[in-house]
C-alpha positions as CSV (number, residue, x, y, z in Angstrom):
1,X,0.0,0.0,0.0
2,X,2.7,2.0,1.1
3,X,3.5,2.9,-3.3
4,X,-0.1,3.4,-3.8
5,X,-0.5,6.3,-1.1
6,X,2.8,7.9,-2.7
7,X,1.7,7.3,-6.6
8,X,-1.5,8.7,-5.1
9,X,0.2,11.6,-3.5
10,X,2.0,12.3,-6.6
11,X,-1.5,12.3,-8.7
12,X,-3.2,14.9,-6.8
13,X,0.4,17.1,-6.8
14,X,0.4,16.9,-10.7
15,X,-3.2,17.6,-10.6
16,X,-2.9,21.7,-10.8
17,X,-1.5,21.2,-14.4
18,X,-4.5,19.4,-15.0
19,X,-7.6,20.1,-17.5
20,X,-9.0,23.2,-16.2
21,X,-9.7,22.2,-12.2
22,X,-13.3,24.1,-10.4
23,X,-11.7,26.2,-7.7
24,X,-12.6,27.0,-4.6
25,X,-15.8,29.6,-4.9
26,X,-16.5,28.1,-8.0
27,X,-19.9,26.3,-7.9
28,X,-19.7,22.6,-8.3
29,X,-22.8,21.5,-10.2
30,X,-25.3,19.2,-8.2
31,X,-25.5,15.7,-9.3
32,X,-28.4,13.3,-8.5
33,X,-26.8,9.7,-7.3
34,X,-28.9,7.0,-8.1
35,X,-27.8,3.7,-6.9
36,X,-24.4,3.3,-8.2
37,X,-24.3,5.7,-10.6
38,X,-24.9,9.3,-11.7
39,X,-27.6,9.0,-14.5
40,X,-27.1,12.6,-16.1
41,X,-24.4,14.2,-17.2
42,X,-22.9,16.6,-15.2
43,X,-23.9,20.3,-15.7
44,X,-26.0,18.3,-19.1
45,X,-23.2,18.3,-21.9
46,X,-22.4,15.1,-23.2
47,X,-18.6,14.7,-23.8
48,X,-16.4,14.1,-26.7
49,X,-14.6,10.7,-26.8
50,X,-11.6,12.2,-28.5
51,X,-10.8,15.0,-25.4
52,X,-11.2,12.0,-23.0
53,X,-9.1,9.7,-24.8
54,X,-6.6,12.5,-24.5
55,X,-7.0,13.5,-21.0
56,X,-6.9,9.8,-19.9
57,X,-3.6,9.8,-21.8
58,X,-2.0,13.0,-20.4
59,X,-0.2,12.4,-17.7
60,X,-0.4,16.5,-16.9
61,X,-4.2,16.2,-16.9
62,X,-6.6,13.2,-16.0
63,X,-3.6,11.0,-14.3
64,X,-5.3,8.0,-15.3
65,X,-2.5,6.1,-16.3
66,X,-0.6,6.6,-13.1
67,X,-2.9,3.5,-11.8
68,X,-4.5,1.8,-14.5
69,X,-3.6,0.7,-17.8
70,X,-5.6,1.2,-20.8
71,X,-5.3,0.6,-24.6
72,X,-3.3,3.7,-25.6
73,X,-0.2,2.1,-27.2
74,X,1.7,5.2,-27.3
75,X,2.3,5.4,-23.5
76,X,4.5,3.4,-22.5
77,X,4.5,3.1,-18.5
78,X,1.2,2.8,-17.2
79,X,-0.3,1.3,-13.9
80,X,-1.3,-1.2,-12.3
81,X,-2.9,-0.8,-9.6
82,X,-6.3,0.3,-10.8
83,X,-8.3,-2.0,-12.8
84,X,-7.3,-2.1,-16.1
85,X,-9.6,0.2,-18.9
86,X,-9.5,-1.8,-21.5
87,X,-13.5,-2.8,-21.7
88,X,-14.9,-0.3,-19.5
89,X,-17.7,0.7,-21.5
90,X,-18.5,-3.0,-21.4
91,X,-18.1,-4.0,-17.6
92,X,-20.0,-0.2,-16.1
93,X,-22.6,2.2,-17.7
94,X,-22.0,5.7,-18.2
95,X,-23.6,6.7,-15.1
96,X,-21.6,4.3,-13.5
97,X,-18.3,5.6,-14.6
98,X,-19.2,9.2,-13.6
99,X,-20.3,7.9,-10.2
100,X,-16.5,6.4,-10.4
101,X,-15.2,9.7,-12.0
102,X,-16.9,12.0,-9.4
103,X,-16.1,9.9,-6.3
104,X,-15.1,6.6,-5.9
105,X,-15.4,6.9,-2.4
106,X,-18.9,6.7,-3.1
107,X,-19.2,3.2,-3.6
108,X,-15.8,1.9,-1.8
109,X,-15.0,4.4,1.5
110,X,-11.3,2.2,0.6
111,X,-11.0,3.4,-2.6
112,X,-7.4,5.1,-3.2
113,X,-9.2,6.7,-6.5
114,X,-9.1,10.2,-6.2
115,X,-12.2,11.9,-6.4
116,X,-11.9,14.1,-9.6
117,X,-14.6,17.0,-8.6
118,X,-14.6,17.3,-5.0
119,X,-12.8,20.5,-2.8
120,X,-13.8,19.3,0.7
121,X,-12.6,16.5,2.8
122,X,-9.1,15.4,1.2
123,X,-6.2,14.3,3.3
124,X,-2.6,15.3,2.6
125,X,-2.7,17.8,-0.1
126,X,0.0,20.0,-0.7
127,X,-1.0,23.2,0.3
128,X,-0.5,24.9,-2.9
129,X,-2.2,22.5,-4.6
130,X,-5.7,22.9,-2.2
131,X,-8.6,24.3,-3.2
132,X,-9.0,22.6,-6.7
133,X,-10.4,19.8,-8.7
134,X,-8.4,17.4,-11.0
135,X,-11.2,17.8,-13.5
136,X,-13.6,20.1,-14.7
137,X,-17.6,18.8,-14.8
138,X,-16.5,18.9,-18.8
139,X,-14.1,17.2,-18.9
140,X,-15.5,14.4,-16.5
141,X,-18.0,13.7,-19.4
142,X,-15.0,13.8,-21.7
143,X,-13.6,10.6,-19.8
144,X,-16.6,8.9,-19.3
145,X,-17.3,9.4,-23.2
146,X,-14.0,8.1,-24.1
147,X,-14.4,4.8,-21.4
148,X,-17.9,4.2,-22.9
149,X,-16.0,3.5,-26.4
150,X,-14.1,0.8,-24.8
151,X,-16.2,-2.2,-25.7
């Protein structure tokens, strides 16, 4: 556990050069949780597949691939510590992935998934790194619509 809490660690950190993070005073927009999932899309804008295929590939923006692997050839260290992405749009539905997306923590209180729009209740944060999300509602649905496409 002991290199998950520091790859972890090292996620949120890299998380301020990320795709544009809701700050603090910024409004996070509700969601409706509905068993395990979030049925809507966030803020109601579906995303583009091709931005979350990118994001999930960056390592300066979603961090995805500092814990799981997924089928993007052209990155060559990826993780593997995370259930692997490769079928996701097969194994959860899209309101299921969001749920994932938004917070993990949700459906596993273990969970060392970061949640991805959430400024309150985090644990060892850097201080200059406080007060932001890793993703924007946008680009949540970008991911989501890019993990959908994995079949």
């Amino acid at each position: 556990m002991g290199r998950a809490v520091r790859l972890l660690a090292v996620a949120l950190a890299a998380a301020a050069g990320g795709a544009s993070p809701v700050r603090a005073g910024d409004r996070i927009p509700d969601y409706v949780v509905v068993g395990d999932g979030i049925p809507a899309p966030l803020e109601g804008r579906a995303g583009d597949p091709l931005r979350g295929r990118a994001i999930v590939a960056d390592r300066t923006a979603g961090l995805c691939l500092m814990c799981h692997a997924a089928p993007i050839p052209e990155v060559r260290q990826q993780g593997d510590l995370a259930p692997d992405l490769a079928g996701a749009g097969s194994r959860w539905t899209a309101a299921q992935l969001r749920l994932r997306l938004v917070d993990a923590r949700r459906l596993n209180p273990a969970s060392i998934m970061p949640p991805t729009l959430k400024l309150d209740g985090l644990v060892r944060v850097q201080a200059r790194f406080r007060d932001r999300t890793i993703l924007d509602p946008q680009a949540i649905e970008d991911v989501v619509a890019y993990l959908e496409t994995l079949r």
